[in-house]
C-alpha positions, 0 to 999 in steps of 0.5 A: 320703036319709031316716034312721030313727028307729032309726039315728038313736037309734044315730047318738045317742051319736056325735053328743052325744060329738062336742058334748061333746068341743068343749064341754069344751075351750072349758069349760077357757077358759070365764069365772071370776067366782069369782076375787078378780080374775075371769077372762073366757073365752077364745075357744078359737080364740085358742088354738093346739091345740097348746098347750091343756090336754089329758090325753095320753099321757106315758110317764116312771118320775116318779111321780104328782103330778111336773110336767115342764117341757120348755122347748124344747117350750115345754110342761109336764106334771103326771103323773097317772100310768099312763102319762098326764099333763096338758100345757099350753103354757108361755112361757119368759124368760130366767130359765127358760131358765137353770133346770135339772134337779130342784126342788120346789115351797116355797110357792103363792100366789093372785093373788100380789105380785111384787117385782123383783129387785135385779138388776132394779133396779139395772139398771133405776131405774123398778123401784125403787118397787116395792122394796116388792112389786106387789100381785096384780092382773090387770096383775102379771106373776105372774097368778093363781097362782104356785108357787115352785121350791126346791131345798135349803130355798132359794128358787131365784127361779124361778116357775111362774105365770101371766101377763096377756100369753097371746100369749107362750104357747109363746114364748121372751121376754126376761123371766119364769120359766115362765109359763102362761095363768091359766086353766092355772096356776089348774088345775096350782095345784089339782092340785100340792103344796107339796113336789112335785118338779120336773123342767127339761128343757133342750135 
């Protein structure tokens, strides 16, 4: 069957919107040689659908600007407002699963340094060097950003940041607070405030 060149030109835009589409999720996940530690490209089949950052409805009386993390769904929002909202696939660890209920952000960091706590520590020797801090790098487990959760003027030493391990992304693991692929936490750091609430939802 033979199409012509007018329902071609028509055929157009519908065609190029369906290009584009695919081309701006993979963009998402496409190479960062500008980072001080550079980032390769993600193949956007190695990420589940689900757990991609996308713009979705997201119905909530928060205000512009608040990041919501639900933890049972393994997923986080920033709320952009009139009813829609940035998600991203998160993992939880057995810290994040213990945060609850409101906070905000104190402080952000870029490629920032890791230090265990002393309870990590004192139950487990090898940390002990690293009393003085890790520094940022592609194998600390803070990843390429992490914003520090606050409530009251005190640190609660509960992280959103990223991570070296993207396979635990919509995982429960055994260590690690809220964690994002680096490709999302640089995203959601370029978009949040210091100052912005936070909101935990737990089961």
């Amino acid at each position: 069957m033979s199409i012509s060149r007018r329902g071609f030109l028509a055929g157009l835009p519908l065609m190029l919107a369906g290009c584009a589409s695919s081309y701006n999720e993979q963009s998402n996940y496409a190479a960062v040689p500008s980072e001080e530690f550079p980032l390769r490209q993600v193949p956007i089949d190695r990420i589940k659908p689900e757990l991609r950052r996308t713009e979705v409805a997201y119905a909530t009386t928060s205000p512009a600007g608040t990041v919501i993390v639900n933890t049972p769904e393994r997923r986080a929002y920033y709320i952009l407002g009139d009813g829609r909202a940035i998600r991203y696939g998160v993992g939880v660890g057995r810290e994040g699963l213990a945060l609850s209920g409101d906070a905000y952000v104190g402080r952000k960091a870029e490629w920032p340094t890791w230090t265990p706590t002393a309870n990590m520590m004192r139950r487990e020797p090898r940390y002990r060097e690293l009393a003085g801090g890790m520094p940022g790098g592609p194998m600390n487990p803070l990843g390429a950003r992490a914003m520090y959760l606050y409530r009251g003027g005190n640190d609660t030493h509960f992280r959103i940041h990223g991570t070296n391990q993207p396979e635990s992304i919509g995982h429960a693991m055994s260590s690690g607070c809220i964690r994002m692929m680096n490709h999302d936490v640089i995203d959601l750091y370029n978009r949040v405030n210091v100052g912005a609430k936070v909101i935990v939802i737990q089961a």
